[in-house]
Structure formats: structure tokens, C-alpha cells
C-alpha positions as a Markdown table, in Angstrom:
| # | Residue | x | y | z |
|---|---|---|---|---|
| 1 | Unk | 7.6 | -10.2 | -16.4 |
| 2 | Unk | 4.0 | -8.9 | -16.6 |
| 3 | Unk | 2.4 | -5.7 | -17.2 |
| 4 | Unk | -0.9 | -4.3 | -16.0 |
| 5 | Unk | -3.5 | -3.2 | -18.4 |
| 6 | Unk | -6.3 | -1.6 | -17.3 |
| 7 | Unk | -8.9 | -1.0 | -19.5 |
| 8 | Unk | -12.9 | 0.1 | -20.2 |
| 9 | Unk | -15.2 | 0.4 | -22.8 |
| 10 | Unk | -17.4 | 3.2 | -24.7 |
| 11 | Unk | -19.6 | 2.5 | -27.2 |
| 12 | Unk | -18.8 | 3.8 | -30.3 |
| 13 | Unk | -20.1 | 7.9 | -30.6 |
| 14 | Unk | -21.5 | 9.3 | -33.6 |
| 15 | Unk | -22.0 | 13.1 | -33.0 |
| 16 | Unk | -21.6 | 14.6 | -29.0 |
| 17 | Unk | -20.6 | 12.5 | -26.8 |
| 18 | Unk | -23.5 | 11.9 | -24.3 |
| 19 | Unk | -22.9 | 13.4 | -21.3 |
| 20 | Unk | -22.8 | 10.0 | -19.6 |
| 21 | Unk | -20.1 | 9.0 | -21.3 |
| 22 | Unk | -18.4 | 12.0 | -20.7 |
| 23 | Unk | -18.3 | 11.9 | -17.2 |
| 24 | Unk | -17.2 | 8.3 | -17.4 |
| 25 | Unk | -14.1 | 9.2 | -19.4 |
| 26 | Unk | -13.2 | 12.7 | -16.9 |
| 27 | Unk | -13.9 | 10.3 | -13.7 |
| 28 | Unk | -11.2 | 7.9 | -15.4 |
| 29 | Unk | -8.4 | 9.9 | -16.9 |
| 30 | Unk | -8.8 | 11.8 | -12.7 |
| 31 | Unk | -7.8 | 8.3 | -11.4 |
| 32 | Unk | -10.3 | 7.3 | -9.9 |
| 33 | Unk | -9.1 | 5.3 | -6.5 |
| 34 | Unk | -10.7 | 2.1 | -7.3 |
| 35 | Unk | -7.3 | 2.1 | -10.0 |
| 36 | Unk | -4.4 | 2.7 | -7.2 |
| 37 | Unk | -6.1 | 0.3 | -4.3 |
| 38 | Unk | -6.0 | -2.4 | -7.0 |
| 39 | Unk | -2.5 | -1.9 | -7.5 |
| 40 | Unk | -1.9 | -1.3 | -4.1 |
| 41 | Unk | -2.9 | -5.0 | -3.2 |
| 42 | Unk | -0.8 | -6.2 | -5.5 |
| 43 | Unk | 2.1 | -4.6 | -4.5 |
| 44 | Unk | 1.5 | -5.7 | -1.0 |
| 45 | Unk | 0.9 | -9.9 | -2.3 |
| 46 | Unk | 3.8 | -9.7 | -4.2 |
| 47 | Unk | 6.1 | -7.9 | -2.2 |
| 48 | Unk | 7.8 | -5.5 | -4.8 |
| 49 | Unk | 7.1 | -2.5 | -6.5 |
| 50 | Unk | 4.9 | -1.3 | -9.4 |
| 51 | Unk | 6.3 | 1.2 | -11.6 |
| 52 | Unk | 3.3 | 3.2 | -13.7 |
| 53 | Unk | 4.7 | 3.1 | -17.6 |
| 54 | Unk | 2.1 | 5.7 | -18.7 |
| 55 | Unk | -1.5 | 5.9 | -20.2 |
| 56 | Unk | -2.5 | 5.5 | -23.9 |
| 57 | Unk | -4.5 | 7.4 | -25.3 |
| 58 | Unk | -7.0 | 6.6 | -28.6 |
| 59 | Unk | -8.1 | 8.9 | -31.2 |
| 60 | Unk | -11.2 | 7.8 | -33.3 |
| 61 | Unk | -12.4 | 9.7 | -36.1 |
| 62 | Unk | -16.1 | 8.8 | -37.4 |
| 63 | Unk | -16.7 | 10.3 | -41.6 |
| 64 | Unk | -14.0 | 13.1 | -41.3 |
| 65 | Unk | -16.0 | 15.3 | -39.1 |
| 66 | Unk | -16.3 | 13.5 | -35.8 |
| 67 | Unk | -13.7 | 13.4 | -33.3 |
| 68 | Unk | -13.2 | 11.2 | -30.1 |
| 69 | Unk | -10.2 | 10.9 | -28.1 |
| 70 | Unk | -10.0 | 9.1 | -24.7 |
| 71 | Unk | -7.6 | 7.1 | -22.5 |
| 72 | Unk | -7.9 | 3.9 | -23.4 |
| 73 | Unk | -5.2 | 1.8 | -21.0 |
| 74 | Unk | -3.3 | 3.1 | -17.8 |
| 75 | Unk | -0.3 | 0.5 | -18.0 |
| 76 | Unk | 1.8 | -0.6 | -15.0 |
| 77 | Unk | 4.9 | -2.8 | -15.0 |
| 78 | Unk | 5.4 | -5.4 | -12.6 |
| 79 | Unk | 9.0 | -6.7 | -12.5 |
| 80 | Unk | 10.6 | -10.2 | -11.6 |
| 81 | Unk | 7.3 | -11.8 | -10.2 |
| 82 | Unk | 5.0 | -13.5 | -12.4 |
| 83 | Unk | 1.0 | -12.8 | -11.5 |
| 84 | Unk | -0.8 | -16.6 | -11.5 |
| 85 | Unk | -4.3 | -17.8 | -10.2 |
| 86 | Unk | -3.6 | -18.0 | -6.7 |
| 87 | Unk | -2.4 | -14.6 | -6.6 |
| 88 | Unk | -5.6 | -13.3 | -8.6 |
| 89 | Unk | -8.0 | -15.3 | -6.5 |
| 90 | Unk | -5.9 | -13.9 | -3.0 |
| 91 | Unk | -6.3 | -10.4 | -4.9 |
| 92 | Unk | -10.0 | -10.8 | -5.1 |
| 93 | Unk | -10.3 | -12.1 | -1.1 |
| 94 | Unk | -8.8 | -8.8 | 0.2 |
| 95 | Unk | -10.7 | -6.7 | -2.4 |
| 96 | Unk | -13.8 | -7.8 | -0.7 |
| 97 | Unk | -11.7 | -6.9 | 2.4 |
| 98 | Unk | -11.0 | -3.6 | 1.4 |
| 99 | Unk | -14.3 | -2.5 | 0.2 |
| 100 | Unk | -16.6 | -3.8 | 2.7 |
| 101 | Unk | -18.9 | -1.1 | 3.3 |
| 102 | Unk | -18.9 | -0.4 | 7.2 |
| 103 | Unk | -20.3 | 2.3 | 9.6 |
| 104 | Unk | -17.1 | 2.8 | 10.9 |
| 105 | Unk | -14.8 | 2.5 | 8.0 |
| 106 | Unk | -11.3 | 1.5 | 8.2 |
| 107 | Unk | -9.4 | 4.1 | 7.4 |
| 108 | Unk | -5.7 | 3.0 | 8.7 |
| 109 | Unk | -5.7 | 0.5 | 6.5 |
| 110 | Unk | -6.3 | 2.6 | 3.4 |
| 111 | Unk | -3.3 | 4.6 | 4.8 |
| 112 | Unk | -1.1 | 2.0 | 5.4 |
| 113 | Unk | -1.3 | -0.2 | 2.2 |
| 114 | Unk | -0.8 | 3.2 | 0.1 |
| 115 | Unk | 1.6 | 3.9 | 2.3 |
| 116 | Unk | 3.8 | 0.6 | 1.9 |
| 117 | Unk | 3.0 | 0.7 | -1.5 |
| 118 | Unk | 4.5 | 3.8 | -1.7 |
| 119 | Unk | 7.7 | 3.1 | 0.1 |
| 120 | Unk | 8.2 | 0.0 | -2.4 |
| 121 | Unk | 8.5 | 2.7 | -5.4 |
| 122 | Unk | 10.7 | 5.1 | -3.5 |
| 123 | Unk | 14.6 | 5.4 | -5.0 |
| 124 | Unk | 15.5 | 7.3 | -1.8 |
| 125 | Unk | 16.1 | 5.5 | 1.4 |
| 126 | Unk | 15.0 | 8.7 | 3.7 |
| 127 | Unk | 11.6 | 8.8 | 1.6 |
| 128 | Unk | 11.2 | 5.0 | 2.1 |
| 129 | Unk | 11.7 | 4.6 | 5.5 |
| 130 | Unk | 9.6 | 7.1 | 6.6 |
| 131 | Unk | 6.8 | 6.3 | 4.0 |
| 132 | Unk | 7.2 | 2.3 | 6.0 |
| 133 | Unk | 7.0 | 4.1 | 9.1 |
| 134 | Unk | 4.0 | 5.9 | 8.0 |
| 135 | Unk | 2.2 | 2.7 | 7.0 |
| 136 | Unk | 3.6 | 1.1 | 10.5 |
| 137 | Unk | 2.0 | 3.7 | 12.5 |
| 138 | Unk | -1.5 | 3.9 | 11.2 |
| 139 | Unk | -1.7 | -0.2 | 11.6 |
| 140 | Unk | -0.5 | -0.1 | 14.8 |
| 141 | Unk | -1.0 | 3.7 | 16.7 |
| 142 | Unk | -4.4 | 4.8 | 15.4 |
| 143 | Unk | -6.3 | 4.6 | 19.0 |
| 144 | Unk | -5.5 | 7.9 | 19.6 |
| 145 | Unk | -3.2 | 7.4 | 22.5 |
| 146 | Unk | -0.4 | 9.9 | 22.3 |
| 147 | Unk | 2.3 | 8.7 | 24.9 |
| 148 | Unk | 4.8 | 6.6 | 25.0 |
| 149 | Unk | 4.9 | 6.2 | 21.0 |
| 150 | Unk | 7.6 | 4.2 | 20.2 |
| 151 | Unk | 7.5 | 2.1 | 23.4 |
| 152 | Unk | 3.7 | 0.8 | 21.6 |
| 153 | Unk | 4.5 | 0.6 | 18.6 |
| 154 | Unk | 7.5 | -1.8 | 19.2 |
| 155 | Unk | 5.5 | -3.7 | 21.8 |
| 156 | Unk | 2.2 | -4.0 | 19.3 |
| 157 | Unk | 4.7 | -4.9 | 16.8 |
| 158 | Unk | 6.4 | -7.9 | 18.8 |
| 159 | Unk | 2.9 | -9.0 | 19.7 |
| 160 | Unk | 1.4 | -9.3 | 16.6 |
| 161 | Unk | 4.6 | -10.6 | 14.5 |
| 162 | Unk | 6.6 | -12.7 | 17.1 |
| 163 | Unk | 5.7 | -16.4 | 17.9 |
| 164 | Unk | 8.4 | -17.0 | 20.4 |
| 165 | Unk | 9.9 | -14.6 | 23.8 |
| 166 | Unk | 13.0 | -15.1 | 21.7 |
| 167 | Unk | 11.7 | -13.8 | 18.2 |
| 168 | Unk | 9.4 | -11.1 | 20.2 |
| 169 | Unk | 12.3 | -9.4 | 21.6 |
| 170 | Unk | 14.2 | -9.5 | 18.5 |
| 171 | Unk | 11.4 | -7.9 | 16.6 |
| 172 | Unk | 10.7 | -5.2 | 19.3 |
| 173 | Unk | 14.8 | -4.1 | 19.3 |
| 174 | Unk | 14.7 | -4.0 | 15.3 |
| 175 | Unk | 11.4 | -1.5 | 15.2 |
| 176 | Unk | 12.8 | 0.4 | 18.0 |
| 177 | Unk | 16.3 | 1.3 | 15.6 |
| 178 | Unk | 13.8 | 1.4 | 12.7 |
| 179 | Unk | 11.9 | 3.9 | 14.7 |
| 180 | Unk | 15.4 | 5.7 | 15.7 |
| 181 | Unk | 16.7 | 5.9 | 12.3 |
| 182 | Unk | 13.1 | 7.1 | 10.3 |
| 183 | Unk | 13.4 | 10.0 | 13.2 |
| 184 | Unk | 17.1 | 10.9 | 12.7 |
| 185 | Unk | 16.1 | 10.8 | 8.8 |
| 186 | Unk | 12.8 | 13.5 | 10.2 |
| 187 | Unk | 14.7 | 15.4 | 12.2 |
| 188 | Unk | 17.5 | 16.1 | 10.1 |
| 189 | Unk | 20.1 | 14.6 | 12.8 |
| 190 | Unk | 21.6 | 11.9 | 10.4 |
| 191 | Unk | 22.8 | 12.5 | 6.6 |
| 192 | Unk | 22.6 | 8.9 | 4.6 |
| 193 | Unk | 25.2 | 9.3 | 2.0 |
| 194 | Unk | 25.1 | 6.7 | -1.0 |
| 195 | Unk | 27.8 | 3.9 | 0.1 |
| 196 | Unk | 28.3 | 5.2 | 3.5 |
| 197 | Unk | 28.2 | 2.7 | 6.4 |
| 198 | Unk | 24.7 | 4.8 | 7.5 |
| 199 | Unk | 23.7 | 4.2 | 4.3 |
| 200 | Unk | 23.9 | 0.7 | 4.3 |
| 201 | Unk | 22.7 | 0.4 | 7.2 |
| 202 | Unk | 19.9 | 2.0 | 6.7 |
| 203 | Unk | 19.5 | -0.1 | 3.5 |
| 204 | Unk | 19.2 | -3.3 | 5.8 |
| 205 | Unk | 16.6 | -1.8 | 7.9 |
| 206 | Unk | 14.4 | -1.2 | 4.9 |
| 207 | Unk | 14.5 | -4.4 | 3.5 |
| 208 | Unk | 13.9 | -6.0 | 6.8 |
| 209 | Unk | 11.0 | -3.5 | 7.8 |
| 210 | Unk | 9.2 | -3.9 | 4.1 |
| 211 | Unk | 8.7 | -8.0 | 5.3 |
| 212 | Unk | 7.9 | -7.1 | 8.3 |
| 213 | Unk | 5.1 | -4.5 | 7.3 |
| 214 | Unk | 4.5 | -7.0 | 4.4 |
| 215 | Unk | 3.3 | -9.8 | 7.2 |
| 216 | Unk | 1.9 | -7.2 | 9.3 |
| 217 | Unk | -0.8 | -5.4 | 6.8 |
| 218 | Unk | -1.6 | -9.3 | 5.5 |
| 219 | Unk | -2.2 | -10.3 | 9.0 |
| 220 | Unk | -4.6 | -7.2 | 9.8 |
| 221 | Unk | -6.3 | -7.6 | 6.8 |
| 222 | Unk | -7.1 | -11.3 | 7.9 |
| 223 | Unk | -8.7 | -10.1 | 10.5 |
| 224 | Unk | -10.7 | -7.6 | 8.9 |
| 225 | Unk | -12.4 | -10.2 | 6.8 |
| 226 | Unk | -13.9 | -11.4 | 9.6 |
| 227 | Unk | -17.8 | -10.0 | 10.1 |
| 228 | Unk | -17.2 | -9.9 | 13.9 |
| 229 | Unk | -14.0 | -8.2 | 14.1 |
| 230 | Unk | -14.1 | -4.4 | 15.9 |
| 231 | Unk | -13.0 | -1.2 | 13.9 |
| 232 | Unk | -10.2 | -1.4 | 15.5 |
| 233 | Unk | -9.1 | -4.9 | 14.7 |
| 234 | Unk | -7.2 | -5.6 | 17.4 |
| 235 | Unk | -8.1 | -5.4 | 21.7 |
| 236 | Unk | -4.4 | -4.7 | 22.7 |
| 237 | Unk | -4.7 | -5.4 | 25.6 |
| 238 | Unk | -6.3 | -8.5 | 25.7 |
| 239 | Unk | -3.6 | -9.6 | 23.1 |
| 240 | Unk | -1.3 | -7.8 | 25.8 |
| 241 | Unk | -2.3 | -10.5 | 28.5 |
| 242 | Unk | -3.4 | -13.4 | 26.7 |
């Protein structure tokens, strides 16, 4: 098992702290994003969730009269998978990735990795299937098109994921019932008791759907790291008829 420290450094403050230092310290203990995307990646290269354990705070106290108290370490638990080089070094790539300054910035893929991220931390099946959705739909819906949603998304999907006619119409009929069970979960249609036959069901389609949108987000980053890509990543329709 491994846990997640992350840490920073003041110098040590003898009377007010400077105001520099100050809003160091407020811009930290607020989160700043930089923290979550980190930990987003990760939970995308590893496939499994991780859990926050909780901050620690310091307290310093300089000749009885000065006080100085600051979070020190936000800590985050990673369970069953070990974190080596090659995932560090794959970390890294996709930060560069990630943080690429653009004119047109990527937004869908901020969404989606928080998004699966998200889903990997859920205890409820409802909340996690429609946070996967969520991530699904920003990767592969964001050109603005409203019609004929889940007829694209399945399609996009089978495109980008399946190598053969065989496995591309496999993966289109599992996002469609993915699709139809997030939107009975949205709609209120469908209750998924604990240990119920839905329930299991729905358990399968989960696990199945996290690979999925695990392969998915890995591939679009890919192709974000090159210079040349477009915003959008992806000309569906030359991938449509290629």
C-alpha cells in the first residue's frame, strides 16, 4: 500500500508572517487545483480509487510569544496498487498533457478525468454510474450537437475503443444499456436495491464502463500530446469513414 503526501515549505517566521507567505498558505489550505488533477491522473493510471485521509496541521511556537500554525501535509491513500517509476514517469507525460497552455483549452478533459475520478470514490452505484456517464459525455459529445445523443455516443464509443466489426458492435450494445440504465438511475424509473438482480446488474456495468472510460480518457489524452492535434481531438467523421 502507499499513501500520498503532499507537502511545501515556509521558511521559518519570526514575528508577522509576511504577507507572501500568507497568501501561500490560504491559496493551499483552499486546494488549490493543481492538488486534485495530480490525484486525478493517478487515479486514472492506476485504475482505482484514492480515498483523502485528511490534512495535518503544524503548530510552531518561536520564544513563547510567536505563533505559526499551517497545514503541513494533505494525505491520500492509495489502496492495493503499488506507485513505481514507470507510473511516476507516465504521471509526468500526461501532466505536461494536461497543462499545456493552449488558446483553446481543453476543457472536456478536465471534466472527464475529475469526473472518472470521481466515480472511482463513489459507494453508491446510482452516483457512480452517472458520474462515468458524465466523464463519457464530455470525451465524446462536446461538439455541440444535440441530436441523436445516445446513437453518437455509442457509435464514437465503438470507433474509438473497438479494433474489430465484431468487438465494435459489442462495445456499442454495452454503452447503449450503460446509457439506458445511467437514465433510468436520472429519471427515477429504476430503484437499485443492494443484492437485487438490478443491482448486480448494474454493478457489472460499472465495472465494465470504469475500463472502458479508463482506455478511453488514456487514448484521448495520447492524442492531445500531440502539437498538431485540433481542440477537439478527434475529426469524427473522418474516423467515421476511414
Amino acid at each position: 500500500r502507499t499513501t500520498i503526501v503532499i507537502r511545501f515549505k515556509l521558511s521559518k517566521v519570526v514575528g508577522e508572517m509576511p504577507e507572501e507567505h500568507l497568501k501561500f498558505v490560504q491559496a493551499h489550505s483552499a486546494k488549490e487545483p493543481t492538488e486534485s488533477k495530480v490525484i486525478d491522473l493517478l487515479s486514472l493510471l492506476l485504475g482505482i480509487a484514492i480515498y483523502p485521509m485528511g490534512r495535518i496541521s503544524e503548530s510552531r511556537e518561536s520564544g513563547g510569544a510567536i505563533h505559526f500554525q499551517a497545514m503541513v501535509s494533505p494525505v491520500w491513500h492509495v489502496q492495493e496498487k503499488p506507485v513505481g517509476k514507470a507510473e511516476i514517469q507516465h504521471l509526468k507525460d500526461l501532466w505536461r498533457v494536461i497543462t499545456t497552455t493552449k488558446k483553446k483549452p481543453r476543457h472536456f478533459l478536465s471534466i472527464a478525468l475529475r469526473r472518472y475520478s470521481q466515480a472511482l470514490t463513489r459507494p453508491s452505484l446510482d452516483d457512480k454510474i452517472i458520474d462515468m456517464m458524465i466523464c463519457c459525455e464530455a470525451l465524446l459529445l462536446g461538439d455541440g450537437n444535440k441530436t441523436e445523443l445516445t446513437y453518437r455516443l455509442c457509435h464514437r464509443a465503438a470507433l474509438l475503443l473497438g479494433s474489430t466489426s465484431e468487438e465494435r458492435e459489442d462495445i456499442f450494445q454495452f454503452f447503449k444499456d450503460a446509457y439506458s440504465a445511467r437514465s433510468s438511475v436520472v429519471h427515477g424509473s429504476k430503484a437499485y436495491a443492494p443484492n437485487t438482480p438490478e443491482w448486480n446488474a448494474l454493478a457489472q456495468i460499472t465495472v465494465r464502463l470504469g475500463e472502458l472510460l479508463q482506455r478511453l480518457l488514456l487514448k484521448m489524452l495520447d492524442l492531445a500530446s500531440n502539437p498538431q492535434a485540433p481542440v477537439e481531438l478527434v475529426d469524427w467523421k473522418q474516423l467515421m469513414f476511414r
